[in-house]
C-alpha positions as CSV (number, residue, x, y, z in Angstrom):
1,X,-16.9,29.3,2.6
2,X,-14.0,31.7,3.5
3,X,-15.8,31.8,7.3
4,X,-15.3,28.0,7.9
5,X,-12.8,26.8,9.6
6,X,-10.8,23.5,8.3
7,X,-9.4,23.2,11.5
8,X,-12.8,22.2,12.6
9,X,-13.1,19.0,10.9
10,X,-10.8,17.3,12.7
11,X,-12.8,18.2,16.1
12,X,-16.2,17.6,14.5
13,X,-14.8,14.0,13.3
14,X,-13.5,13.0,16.7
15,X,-16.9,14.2,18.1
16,X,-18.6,12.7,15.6
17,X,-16.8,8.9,16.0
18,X,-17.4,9.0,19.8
19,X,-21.4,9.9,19.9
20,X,-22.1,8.1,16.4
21,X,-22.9,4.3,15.8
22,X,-21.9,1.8,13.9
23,X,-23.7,2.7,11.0
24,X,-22.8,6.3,10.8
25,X,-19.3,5.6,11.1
26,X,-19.6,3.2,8.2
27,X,-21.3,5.9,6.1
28,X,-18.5,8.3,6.9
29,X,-16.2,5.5,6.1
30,X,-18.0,5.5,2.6
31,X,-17.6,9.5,2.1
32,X,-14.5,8.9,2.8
33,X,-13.5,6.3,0.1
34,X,-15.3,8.3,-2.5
35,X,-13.3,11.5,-1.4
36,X,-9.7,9.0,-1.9
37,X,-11.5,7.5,-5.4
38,X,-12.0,11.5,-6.3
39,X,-8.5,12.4,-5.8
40,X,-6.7,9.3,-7.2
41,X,-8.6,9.8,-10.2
42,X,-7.5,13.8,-10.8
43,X,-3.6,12.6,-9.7
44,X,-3.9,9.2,-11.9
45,X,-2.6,7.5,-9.4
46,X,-3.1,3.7,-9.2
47,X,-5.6,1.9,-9.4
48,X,-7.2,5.0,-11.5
49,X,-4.2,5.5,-13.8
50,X,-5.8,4.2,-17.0
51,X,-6.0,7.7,-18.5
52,X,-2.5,8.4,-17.8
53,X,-0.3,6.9,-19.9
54,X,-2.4,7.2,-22.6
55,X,-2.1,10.9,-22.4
56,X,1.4,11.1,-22.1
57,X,2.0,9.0,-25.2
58,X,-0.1,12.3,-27.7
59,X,2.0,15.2,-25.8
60,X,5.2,16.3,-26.6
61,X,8.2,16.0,-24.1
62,X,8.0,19.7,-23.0
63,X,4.1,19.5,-22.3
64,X,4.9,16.7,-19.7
65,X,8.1,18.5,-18.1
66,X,5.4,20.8,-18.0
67,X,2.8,18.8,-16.3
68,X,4.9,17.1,-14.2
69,X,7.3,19.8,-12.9
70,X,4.4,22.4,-12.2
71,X,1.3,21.3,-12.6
72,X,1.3,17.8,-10.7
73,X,4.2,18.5,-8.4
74,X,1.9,21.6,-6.7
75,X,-1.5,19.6,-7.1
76,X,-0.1,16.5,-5.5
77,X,1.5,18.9,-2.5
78,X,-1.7,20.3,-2.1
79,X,-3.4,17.1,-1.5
80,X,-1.0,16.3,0.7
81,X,-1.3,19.3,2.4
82,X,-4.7,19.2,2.6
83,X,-4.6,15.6,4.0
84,X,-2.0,15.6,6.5
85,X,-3.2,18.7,7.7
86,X,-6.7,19.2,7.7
87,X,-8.1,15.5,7.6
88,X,-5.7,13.7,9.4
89,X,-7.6,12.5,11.9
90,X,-9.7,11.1,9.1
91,X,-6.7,10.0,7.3
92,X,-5.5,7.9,9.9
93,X,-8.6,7.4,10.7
94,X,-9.2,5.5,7.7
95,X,-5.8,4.6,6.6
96,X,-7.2,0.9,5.6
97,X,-9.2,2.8,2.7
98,X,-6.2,4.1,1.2
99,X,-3.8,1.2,1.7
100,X,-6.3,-1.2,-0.7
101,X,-5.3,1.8,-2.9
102,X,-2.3,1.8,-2.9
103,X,-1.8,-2.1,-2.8
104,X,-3.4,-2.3,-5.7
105,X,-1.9,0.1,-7.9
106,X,1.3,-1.1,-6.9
107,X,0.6,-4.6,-7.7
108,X,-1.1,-3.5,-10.8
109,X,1.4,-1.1,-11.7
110,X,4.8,-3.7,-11.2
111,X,3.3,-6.1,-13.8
112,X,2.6,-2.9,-16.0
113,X,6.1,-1.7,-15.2
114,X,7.8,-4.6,-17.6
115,X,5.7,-4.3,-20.5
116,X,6.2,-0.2,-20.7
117,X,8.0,0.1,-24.4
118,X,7.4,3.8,-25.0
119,X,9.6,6.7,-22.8
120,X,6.7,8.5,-22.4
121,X,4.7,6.0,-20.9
122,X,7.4,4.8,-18.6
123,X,7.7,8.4,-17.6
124,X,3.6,8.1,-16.7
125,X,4.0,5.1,-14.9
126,X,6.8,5.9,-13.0
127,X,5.3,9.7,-11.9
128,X,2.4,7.3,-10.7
129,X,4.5,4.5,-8.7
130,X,6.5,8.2,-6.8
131,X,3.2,8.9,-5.9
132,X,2.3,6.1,-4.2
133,X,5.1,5.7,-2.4
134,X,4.4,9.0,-1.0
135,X,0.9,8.1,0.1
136,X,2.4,4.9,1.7
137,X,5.0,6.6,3.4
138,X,2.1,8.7,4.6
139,X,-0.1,6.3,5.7
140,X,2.1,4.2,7.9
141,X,0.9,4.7,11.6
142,X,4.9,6.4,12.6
143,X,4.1,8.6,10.0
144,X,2.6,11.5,12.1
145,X,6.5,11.6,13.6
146,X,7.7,13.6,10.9
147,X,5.0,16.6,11.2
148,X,5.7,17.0,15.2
């Protein structure tokens, strides 16, 4: 692994899309939406959140500075690194994937928003809803202005 080059997946995908058909674009399409389901799910981000606040309602307040200062803060910058980055051309590619995403969780997540009575769950949900507006900030089409 440490003699592959990430840099090369952006070439191979743009080869790929312009000698592949239909069908294998649709399966890549597919990898792709499993790939966003897999990270959503380790972030808790919306529409795969359920976990979430349940956790944060059994911890004590310095486990979740804890969580969220270091823990989350570094793995959600590494996803973003990873994606703006590495897969871009994938991203962007396939920015319809993760806007259903992040549609939904925001829709979810504003009729969850109101009926949040505990701090610590409020705390969860709104570490959830910064994330997304990250990722749709991100996957805007004028978002590859602010890397150049």
């Amino acid at each position: 692994m440490f003699t592959f080059d990430w840099y090369l997946m952006e070439h191979i995908f743009i080869y790929f899309t312009n000698v592949a058909s239909i069908k294998e674009i649709l399966s890549l399409g597919m990898t792709w939406f499993i790939l966003m389901f897999c990270i959503f799910l380790k972030c808790g981000i919306a529409p795969l959140y359920i976990w979430k606040p349940t956790f944060f309602k059994g911890i004590p307040f310095y486990t979740i500075f804890f969580y969220i200062s270091f823990f989350y803060f570094f793995l959600f910058l590494f996803i973003i690194h990873l994606l703006t980055s590495y897969f871009s051309e994938i991203f962007y590619f396939y920015s319809v994937v993760t806007l259903v995403f992040v549609v939904t969780g925001l829709v979810t997540l504003l009729f969850i928003v109101c009926e949040s009575y505990y701090f610590k769950a409020f705390l969860a949900i709104s570490s959830i809803l910064n994330s997304l507006f990250v990722i749709l900030a991100l996957s805007t089409t004028h978002s590859t202005d602010m890397f150049m």
